[in-house]
Structure formats: C-alpha cells, structure tokens
Backbone bond lengths (Angstrom), bond angles and torsions (degrees), N, CA, C in turn:
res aa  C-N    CA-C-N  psi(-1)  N-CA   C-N-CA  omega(-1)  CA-C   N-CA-C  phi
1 X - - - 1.456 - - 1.512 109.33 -
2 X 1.234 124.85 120.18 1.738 136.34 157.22 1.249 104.38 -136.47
3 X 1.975 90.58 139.47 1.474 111.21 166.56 1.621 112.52 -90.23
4 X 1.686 98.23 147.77 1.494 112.91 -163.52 1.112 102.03 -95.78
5 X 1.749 129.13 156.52 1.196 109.24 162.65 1.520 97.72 -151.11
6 X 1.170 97.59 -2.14 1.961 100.11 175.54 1.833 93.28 -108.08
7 X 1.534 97.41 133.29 1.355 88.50 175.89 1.722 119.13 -94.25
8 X 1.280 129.51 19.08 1.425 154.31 -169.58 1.876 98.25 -108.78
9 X 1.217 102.71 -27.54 1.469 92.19 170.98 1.505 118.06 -24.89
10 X 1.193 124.38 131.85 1.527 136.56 -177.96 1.585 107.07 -68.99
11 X 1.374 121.19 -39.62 1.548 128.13 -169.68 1.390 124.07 -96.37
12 X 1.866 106.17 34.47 1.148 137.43 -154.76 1.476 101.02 -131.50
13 X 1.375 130.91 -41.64 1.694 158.89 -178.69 1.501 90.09 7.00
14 X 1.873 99.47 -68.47 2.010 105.57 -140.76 1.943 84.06 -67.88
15 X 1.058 127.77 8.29 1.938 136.77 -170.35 1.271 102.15 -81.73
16 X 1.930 109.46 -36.35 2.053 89.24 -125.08 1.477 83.60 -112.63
17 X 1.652 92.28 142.93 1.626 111.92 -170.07 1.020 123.36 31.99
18 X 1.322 114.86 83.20 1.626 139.24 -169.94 1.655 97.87 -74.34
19 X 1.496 124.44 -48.33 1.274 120.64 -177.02 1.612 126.84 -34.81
20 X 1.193 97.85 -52.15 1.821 147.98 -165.35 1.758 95.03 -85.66
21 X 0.944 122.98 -39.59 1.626 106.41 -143.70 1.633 87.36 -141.75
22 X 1.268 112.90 100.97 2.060 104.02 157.77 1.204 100.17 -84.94
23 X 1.350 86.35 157.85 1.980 126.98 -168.99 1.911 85.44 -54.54
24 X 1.503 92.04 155.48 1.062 123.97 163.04 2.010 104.59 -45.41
25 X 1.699 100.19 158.77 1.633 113.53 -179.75 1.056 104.09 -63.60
26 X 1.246 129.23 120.26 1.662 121.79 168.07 1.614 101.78 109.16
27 X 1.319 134.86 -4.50 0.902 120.49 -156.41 1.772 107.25 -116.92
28 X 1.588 145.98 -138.09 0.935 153.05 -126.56 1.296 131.38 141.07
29 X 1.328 121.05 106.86 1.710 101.47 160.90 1.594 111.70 -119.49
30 X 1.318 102.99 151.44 1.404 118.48 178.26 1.599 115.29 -106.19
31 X 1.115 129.96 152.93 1.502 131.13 -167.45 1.653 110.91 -156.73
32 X 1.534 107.60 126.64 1.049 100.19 175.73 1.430 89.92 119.48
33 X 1.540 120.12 145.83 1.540 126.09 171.84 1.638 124.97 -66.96
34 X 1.687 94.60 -44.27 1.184 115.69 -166.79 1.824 95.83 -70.69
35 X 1.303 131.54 -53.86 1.072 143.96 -142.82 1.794 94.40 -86.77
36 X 1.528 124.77 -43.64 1.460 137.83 133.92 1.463 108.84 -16.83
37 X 1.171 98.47 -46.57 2.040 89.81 -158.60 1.937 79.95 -100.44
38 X 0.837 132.65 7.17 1.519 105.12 162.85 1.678 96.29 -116.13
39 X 0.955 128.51 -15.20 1.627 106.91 -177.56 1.674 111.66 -77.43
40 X 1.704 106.91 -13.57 1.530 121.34 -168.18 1.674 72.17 -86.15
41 X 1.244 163.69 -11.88 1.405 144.78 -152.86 1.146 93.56 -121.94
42 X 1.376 131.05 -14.96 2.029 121.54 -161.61 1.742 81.47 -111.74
43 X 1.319 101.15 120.55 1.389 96.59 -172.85 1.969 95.96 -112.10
44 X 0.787 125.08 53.85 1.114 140.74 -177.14 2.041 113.19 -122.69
45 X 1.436 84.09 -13.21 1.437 98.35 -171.15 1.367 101.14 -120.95
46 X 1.540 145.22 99.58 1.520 155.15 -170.24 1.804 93.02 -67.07
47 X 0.856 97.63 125.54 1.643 111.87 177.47 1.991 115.38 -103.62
48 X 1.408 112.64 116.55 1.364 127.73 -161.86 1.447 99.57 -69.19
49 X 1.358 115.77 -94.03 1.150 130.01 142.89 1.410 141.30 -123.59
50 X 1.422 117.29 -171.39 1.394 105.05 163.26 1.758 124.62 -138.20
51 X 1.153 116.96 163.02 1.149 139.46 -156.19 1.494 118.97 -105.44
52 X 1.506 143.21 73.39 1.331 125.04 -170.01 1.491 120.11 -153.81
53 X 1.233 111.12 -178.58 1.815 108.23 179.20 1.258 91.50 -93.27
54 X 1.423 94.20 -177.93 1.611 123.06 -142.56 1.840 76.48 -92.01
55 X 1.308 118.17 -43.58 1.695 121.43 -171.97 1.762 104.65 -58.79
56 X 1.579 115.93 -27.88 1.206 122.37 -147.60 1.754 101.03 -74.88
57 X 1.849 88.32 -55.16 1.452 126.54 178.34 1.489 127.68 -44.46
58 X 1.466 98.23 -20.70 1.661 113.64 -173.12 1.545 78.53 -89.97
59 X 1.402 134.35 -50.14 1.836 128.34 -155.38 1.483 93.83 -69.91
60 X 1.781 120.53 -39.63 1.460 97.49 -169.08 1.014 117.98 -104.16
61 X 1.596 113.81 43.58 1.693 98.72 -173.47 1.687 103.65 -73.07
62 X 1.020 115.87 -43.99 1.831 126.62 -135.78 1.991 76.12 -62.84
63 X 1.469 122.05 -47.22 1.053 109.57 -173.21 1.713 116.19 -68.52
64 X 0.996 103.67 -25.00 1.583 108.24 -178.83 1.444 121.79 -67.91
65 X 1.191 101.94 -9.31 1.941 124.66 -174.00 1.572 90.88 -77.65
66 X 1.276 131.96 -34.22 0.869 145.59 149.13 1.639 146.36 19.11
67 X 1.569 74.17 -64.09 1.549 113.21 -142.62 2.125 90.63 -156.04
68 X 1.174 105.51 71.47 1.373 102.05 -176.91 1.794 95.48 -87.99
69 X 1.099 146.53 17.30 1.213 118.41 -175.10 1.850 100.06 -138.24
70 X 1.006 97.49 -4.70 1.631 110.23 142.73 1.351 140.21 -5.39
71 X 1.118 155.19 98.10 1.632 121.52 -168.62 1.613 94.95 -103.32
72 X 1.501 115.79 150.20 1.573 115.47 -161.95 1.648 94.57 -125.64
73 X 0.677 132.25 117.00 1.569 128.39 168.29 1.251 114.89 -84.83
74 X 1.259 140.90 161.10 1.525 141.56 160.34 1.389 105.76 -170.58
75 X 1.839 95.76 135.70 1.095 122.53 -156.57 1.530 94.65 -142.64
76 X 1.414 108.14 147.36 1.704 126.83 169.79 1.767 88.44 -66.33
77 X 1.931 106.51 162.12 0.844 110.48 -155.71 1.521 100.40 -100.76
78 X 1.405 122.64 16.03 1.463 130.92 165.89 1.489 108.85 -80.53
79 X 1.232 99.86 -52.22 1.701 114.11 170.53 1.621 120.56 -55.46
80 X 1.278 95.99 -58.19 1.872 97.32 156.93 1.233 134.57 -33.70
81 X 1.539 113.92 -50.68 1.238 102.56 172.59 1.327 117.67 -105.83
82 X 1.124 153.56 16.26 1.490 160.98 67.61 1.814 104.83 35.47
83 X 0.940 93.71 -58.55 1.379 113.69 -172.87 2.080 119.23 -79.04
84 X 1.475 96.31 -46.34 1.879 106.90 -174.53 1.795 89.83 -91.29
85 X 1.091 123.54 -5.44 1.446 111.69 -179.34 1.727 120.00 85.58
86 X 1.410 125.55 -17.45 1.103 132.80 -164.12 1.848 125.87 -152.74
87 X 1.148 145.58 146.49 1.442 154.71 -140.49 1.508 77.12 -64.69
88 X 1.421 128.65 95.29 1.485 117.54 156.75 0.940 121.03 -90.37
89 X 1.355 149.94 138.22 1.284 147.74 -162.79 1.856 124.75 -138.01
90 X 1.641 101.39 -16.22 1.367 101.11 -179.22 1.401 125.79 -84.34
91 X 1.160 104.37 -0.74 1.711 107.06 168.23 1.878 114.88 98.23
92 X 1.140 102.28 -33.16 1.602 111.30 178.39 1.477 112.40 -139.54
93 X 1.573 105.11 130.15 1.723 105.42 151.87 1.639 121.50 -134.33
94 X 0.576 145.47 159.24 1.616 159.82 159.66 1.268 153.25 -121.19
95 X 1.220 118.41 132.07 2.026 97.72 -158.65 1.756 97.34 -113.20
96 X 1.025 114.55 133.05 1.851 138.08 -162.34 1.723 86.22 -136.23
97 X 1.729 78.77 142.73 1.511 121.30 162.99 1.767 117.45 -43.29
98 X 1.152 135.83 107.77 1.221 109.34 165.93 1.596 126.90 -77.01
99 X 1.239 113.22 116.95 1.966 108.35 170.01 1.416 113.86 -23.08
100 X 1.504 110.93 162.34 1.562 109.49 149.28 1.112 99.74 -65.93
101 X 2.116 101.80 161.53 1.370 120.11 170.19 1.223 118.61 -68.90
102 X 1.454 113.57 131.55 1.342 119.95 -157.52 1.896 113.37 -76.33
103 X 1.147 120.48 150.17 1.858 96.07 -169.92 1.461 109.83 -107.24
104 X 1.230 115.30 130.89 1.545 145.99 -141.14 1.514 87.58 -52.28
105 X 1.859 123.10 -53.62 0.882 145.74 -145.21 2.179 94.98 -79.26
106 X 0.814 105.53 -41.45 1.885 108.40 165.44 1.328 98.53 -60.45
107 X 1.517 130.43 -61.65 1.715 109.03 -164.58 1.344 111.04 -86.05
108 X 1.509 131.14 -6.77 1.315 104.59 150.81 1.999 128.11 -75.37
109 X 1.073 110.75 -20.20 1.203 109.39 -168.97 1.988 101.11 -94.59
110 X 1.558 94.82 -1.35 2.028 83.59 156.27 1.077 112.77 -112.99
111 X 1.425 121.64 -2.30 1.689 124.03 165.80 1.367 79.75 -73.51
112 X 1.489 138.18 -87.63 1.538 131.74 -159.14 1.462 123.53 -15.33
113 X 1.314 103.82 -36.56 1.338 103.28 -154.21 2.008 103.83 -110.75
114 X 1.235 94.15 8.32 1.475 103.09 -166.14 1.495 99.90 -119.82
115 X 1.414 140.60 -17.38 1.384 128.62 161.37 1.244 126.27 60.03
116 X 1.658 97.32 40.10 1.298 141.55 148.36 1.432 130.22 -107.21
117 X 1.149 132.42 149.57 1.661 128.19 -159.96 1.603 98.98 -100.94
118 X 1.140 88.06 150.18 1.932 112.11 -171.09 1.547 104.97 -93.51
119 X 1.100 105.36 141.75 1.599 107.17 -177.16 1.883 108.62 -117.98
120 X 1.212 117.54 95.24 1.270 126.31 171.69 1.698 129.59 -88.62
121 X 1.652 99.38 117.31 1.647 97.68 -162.98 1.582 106.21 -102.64
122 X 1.112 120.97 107.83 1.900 115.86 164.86 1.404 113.06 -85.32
123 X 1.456 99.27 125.70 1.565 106.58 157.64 1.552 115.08 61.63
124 X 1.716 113.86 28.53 1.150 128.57 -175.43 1.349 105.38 -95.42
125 X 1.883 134.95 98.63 1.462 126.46 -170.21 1.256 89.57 -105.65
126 X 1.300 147.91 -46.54 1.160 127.88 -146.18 1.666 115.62 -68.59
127 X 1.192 131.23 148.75 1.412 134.37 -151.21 1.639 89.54 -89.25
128 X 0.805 131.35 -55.61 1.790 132.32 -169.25 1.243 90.30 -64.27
129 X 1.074 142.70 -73.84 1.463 141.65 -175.98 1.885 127.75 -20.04
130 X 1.630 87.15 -53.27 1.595 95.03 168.52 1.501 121.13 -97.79
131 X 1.716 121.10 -15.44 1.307 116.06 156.08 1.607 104.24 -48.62
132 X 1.449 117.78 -67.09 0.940 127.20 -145.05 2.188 105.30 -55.92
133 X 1.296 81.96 -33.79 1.490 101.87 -179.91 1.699 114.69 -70.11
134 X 0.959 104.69 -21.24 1.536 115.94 -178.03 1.497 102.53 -86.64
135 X 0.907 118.18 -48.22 1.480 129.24 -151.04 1.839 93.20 -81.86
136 X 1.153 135.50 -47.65 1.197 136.46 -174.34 1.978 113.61 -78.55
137 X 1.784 93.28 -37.26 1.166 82.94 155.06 1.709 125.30 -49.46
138 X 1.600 112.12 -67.19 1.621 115.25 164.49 1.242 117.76 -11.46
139 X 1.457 101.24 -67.50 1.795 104.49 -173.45 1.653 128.90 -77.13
140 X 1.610 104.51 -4.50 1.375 93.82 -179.47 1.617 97.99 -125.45
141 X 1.469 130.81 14.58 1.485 137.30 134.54 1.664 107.31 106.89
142 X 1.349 97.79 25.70 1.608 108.99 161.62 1.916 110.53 -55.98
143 X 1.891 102.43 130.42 1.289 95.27 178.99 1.556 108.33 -75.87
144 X 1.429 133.63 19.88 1.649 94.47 179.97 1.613 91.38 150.72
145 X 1.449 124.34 159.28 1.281 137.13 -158.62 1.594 99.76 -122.44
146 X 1.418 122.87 146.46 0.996 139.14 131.84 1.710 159.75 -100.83
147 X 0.786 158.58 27.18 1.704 170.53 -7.78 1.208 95.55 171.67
148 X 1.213 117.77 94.36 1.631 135.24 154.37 1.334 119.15 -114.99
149 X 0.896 114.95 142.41 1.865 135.24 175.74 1.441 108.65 95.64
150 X 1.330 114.38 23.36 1.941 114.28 177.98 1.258 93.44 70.95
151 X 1.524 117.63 87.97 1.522 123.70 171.25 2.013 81.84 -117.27
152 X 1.400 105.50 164.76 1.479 131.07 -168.92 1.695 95.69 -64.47
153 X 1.031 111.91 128.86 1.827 117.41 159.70 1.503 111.03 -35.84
154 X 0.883 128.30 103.97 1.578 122.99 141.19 1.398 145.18 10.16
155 X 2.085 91.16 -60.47 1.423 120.52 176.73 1.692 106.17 -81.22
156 X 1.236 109.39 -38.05 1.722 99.45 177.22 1.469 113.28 -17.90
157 X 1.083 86.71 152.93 1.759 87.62 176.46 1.215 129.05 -73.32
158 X 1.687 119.11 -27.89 1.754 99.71 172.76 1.411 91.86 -95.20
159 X 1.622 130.56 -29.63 1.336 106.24 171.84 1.598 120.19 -19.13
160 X 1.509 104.18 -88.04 1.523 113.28 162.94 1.112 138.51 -9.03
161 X 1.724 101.25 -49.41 1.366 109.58 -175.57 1.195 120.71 -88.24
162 X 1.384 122.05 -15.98 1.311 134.49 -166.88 2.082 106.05 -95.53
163 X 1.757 99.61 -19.10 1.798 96.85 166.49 1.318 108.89 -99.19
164 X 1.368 121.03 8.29 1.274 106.90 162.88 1.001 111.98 90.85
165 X 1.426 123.37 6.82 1.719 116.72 -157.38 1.549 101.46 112.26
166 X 0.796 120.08 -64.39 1.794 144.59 -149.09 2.005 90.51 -27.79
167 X 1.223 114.59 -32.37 1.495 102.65 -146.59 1.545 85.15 -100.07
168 X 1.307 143.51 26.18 1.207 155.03 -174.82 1.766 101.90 -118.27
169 X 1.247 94.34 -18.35 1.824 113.31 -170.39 1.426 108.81 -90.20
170 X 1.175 100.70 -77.68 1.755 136.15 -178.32 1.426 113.53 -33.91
171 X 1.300 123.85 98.83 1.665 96.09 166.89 1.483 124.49 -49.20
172 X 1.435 128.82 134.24 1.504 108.33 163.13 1.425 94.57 -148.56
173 X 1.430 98.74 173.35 1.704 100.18 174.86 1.631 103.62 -160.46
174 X 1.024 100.85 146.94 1.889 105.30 -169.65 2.024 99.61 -76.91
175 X 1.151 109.43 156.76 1.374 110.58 -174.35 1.889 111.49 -157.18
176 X 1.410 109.88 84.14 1.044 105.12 -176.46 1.450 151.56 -59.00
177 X 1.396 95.98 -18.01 1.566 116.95 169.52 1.090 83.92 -95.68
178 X 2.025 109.82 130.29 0.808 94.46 153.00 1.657 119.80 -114.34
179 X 1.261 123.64 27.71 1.473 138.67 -165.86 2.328 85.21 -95.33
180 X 1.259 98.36 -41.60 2.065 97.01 178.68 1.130 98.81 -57.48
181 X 1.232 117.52 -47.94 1.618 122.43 -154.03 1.664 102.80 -73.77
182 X 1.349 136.56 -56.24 1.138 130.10 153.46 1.429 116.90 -26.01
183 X 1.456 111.40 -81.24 1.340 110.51 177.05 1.527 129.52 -24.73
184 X 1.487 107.25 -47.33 1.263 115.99 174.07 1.346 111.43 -52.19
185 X 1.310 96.11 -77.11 1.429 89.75 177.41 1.747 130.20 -36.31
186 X 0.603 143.75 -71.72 1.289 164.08 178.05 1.719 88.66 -44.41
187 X 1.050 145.58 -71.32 1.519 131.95 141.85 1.419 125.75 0.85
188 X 1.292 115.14 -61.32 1.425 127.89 156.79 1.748 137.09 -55.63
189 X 1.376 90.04 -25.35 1.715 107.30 -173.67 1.198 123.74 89.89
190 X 1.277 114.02 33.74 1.795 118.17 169.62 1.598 113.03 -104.36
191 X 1.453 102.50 135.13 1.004 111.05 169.01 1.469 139.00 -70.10
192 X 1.042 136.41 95.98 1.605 127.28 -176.98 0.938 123.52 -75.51
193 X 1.633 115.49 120.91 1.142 139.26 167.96 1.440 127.21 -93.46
194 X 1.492 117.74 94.39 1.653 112.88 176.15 1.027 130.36 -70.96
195 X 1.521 130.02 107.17 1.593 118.28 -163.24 1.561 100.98 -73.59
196 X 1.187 133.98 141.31 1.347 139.89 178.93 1.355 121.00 -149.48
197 X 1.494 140.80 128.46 1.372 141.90 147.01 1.475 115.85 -8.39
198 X 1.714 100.96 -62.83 1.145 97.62 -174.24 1.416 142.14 -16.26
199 X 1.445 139.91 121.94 1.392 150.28 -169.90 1.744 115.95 -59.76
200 X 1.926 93.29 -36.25 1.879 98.81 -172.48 1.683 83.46 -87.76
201 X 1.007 139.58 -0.77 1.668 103.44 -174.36 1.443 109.26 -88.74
202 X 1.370 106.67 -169.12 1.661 105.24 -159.15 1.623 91.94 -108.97
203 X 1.780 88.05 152.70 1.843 101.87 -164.91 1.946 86.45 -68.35
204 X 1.427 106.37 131.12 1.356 112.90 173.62 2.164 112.46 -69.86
205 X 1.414 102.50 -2.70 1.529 95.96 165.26 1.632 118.51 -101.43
206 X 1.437 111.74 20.61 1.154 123.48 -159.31 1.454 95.14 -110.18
207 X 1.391 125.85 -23.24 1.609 134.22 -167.36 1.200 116.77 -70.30
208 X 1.762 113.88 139.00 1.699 106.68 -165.06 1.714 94.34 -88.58
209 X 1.522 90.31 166.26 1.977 92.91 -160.39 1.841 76.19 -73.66
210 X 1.793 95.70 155.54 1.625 119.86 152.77 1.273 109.93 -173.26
211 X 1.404 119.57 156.23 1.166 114.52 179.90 1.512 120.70 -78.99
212 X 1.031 104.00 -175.61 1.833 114.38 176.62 1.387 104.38 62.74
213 X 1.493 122.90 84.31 1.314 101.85 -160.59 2.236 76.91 -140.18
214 X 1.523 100.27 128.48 1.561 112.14 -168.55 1.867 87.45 -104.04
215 X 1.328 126.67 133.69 1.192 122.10 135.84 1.115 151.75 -120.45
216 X 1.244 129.34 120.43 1.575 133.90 -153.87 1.483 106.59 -93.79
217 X 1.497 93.57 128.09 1.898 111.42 177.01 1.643 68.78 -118.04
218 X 1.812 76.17 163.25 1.505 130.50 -177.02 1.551 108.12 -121.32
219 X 1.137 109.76 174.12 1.638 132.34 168.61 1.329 109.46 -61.55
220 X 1.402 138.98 121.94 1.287 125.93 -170.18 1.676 111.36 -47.40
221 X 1.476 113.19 -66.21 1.461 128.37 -174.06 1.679 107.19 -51.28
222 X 1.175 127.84 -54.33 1.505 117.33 -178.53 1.586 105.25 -115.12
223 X 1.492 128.09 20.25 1.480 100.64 170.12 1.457 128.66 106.62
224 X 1.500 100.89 -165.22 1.544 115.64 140.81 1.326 124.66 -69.72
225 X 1.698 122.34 146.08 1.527 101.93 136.64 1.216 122.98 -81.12
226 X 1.486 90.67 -179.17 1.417 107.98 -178.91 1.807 123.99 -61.18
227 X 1.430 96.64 -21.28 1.463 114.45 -169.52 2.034 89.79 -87.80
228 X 0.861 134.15 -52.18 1.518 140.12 168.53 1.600 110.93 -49.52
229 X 1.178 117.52 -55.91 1.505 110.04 -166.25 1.761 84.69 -79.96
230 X 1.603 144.26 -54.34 0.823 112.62 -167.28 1.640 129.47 -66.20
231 X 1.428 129.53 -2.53 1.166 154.23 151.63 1.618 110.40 -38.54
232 X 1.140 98.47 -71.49 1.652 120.22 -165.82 2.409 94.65 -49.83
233 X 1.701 70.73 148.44 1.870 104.76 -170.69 1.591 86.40 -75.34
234 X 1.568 108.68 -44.87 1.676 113.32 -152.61 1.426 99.72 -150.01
235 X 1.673 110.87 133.20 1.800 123.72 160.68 1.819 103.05 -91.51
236 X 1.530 93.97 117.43 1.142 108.41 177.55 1.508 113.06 -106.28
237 X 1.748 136.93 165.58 1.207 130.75 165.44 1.463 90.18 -159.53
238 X 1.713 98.02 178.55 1.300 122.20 -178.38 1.042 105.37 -120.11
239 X 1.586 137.74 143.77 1.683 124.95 -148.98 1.542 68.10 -106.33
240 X 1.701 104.97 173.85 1.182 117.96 -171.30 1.627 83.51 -151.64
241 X 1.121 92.35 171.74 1.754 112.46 167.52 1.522 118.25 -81.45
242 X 1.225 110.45 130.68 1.320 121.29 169.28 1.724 109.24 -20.13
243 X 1.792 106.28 133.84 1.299 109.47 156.32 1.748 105.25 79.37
244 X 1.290 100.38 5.15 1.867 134.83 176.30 1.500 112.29 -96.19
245 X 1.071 127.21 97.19 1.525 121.89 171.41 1.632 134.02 -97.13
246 X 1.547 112.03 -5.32 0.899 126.30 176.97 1.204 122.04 163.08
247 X 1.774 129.42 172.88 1.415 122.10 -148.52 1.515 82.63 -131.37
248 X 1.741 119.59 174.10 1.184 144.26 148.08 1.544 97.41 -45.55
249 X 1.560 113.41 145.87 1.496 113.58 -168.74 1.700 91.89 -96.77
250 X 1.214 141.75 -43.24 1.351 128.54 155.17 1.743 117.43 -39.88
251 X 1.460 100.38 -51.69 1.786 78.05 -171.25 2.074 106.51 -83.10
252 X 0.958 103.32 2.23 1.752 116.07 160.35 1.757 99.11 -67.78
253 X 0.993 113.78 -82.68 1.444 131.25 -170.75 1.721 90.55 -42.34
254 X 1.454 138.57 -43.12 1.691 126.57 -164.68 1.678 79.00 -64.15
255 X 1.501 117.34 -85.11 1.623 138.56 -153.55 1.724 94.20 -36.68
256 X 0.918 145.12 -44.15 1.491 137.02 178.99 1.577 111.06 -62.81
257 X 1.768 95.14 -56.03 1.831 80.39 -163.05 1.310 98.33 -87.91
258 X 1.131 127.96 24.03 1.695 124.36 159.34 1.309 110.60 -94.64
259 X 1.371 125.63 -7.98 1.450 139.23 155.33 1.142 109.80 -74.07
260 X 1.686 125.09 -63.37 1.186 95.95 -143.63 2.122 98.12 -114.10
261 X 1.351 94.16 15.65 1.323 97.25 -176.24 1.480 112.27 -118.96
262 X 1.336 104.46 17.91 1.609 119.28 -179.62 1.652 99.16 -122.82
263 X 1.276 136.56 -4.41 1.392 151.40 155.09 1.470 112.14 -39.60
264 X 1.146 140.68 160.27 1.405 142.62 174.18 1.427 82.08 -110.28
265 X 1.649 102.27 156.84 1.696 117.25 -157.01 1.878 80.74 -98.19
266 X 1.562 101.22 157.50 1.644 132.12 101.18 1.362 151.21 -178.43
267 X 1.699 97.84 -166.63 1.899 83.74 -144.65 1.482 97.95 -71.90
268 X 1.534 116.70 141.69 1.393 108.30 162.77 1.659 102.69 -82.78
C-alpha cells in the first residue's frame, strides 16, 4: 500500500487517461467501489492493482485481505482524477487480468443443462446497452450470454460499470458466426425467441413454460437481423401503449426474462 500524490507517478501507467488510452492487451479496468469489491471476489480474474481514496479503501479492505500481495494505491480525489483523465467520482478502480475467451460452445451446454434461458445479443455496441443487459440478465436468472455480430465487450469499462459487476458473474462468450451459433443451438434444443416490436408476433407473457428457451436482442435502432429473426422458432414482443414504438433493449431484455424466466420449467 502507498499514498499518491503526484499524478505523473510512473507506477500509475495501466491509470493514466483512461478516456484516451485502453488498458494494455490482455488487460481490464474496473471502476466503481462496488464493482472493485466484486472483481476482488471473482477470483477467476488475477487482480494487478488498485486505485482508490482513502474513503474508498476503508470499504474495500475486508476484500483486500484477500489479495495481500496486491499493490493498492490511494490518492486524494484531486489527484485521482489528475491521474484517470476525467470527473471520476466512484472512489475505486482497478486493472485485472483478462481470462481466455470463454468457448461459446461451454456456455451453451451449461445453460442446456441448467433450465434457465440464454440471452443472445446481435450487433449490440453500445456499452450501457450490454452492461445494462448483463446485469438484469444476473438479476432475473438467465444461464449465460451470447455476443454475435461485434456487440461491445462486456469488460469495457462502462460496459462493466454500467452491470454493476454482473459481467464478472454471467457466463458469456463472444461468438462471431452468428448463422453456427444459431445452428448450435437449435442442435442442442433451444428454442429461439426473437424479441421484436413487431405487432403480428406473439405477446411474450402469453408463452407456455418449457425449457431451453434462447433469446435474441437486437441493436436498439434497427433490431434483429435478418439472419436472427430468420433463425428464431418464435417473434415475440411486449405490447406497449399506443403511439409506443419501442423500448430500451436492456429494459426489453428485464420485461421478457421476467416472463419467461420466472415460469416453472418443463422438459419438452
């Protein structure tokens, strides 16, 4: 543990101007205390060091006991952001190891076997979008993520920051084909469900419970593709109110799997 007080310090690097500059290959940053105190808990993820106020440092010790060989920095919060380049305000960050990429083909076959619904994202870049998507997955007990068509990393930093942790939780794994990744599935016995606006599809609280149940989000602004919705078993939506054309694709993604993942299972 040393306190900082020059923000040019050299042993600061994976810190300085986070806006401007992503972390090193292989690497990660985490932001936020809370999101800090769960990456110090997912021990699957080797933690470099960390970055925080003196207020932050008192919240993460119990986890930092942890992790005794750690190096902890702490800095006043003028110096802090001096240092991250920008109005930081959450009190803690940290830069961790990233895992290998996890293989698409493992988190479908422990969603399979766990009889919980899979949450599949196309062409989802924006970072709030798939935090947000991760994180609700977490809370409403989706087994596991999928990311085809170059949707945003997970680990990004507001990704991250914006699930709360969640994507430190979540199985997921990026999957670039996404015509295999269907296939697979459907190989496996999951049903695809395309969440859609659309008016002819069927109200997604209307669906009889079964297991293996895949659901595909889209890009907020255009959707599905064409290669996804033509995939899908079933076009699903959430009725909305007149003069309503569509929802946030995270708070779309809560209202479904609180439908269809709050269902009592069975096996077809």
């Amino acid at each position: 543990m040393a306190r900082i007080v020059d923000p040019d310090d050299p042993r600061l690097a994976d810190y300085r101007d986070l806006p401007a500059r992503p972390p090193p290959r292989g690497r990660f940053v985490a932001e936020g205390t809370l999101v800090v105190a769960r990456l110090l808990a997912a021990s699957r993820f080797p933690v470099r060091s960390v970055l925080c106020t003196e207020a932050a440092f008192a919240q993460l010790a119990p986890a930092l006991d942890a992790h005794p060989g750690t190096p902890v920095w702490i800095a006043p919060d003028a110096t802090l952001r001096g240092i991250v380049g920008y109005r930081f305000h959450r009190g803690a960050l940290a830069v961790a190891e990233r895992p290998a990429d996890a293989d698409a083909e493992a988190v479908i076959a422990a969603a399979h076997g766990s009889g919980r619904p899979l949450v599949v994202l196309e062409r989802v870049t924006n970072p709030d979008n798939v935090g947000g998507v991760l994180r609700n997955a977490h809370a409403l007990g989706a087994a596991g993520a999928l990311l085809v068509g170059g949707c945003c990393d997970p680990l990004y930093r507001k990704a991250l920051r914006v699930s709360m942790g969640a994507a430190l939780d979540v199985p997921w794994a990026t999957a670039p084909d996404g015509a295999e990744t269907f296939a697979r599935l459907r190989a496996r016995g999951f049903t695809l469900l395309a969440l859609t606006p659309d008016a002819s599809a069927v109200d997604v609280a209307t669906l009889e419970p079964r297991e293996r149940l895949a659901l595909l989000l889209g890009a907020e602004r255009d959707g599905l593709g064409p290669l996804a919705r033509d995939a899908a078993d079933l076009l699903v939506r959430i009725p909305m109110a007149p003069g309503a054309d569509s929802l946030n694709v995270a708070t779309a993604a809560a209202i479904a799997l609180h439908r269809i993942a709050g269902q009592p299972r069975v096996v077809q």
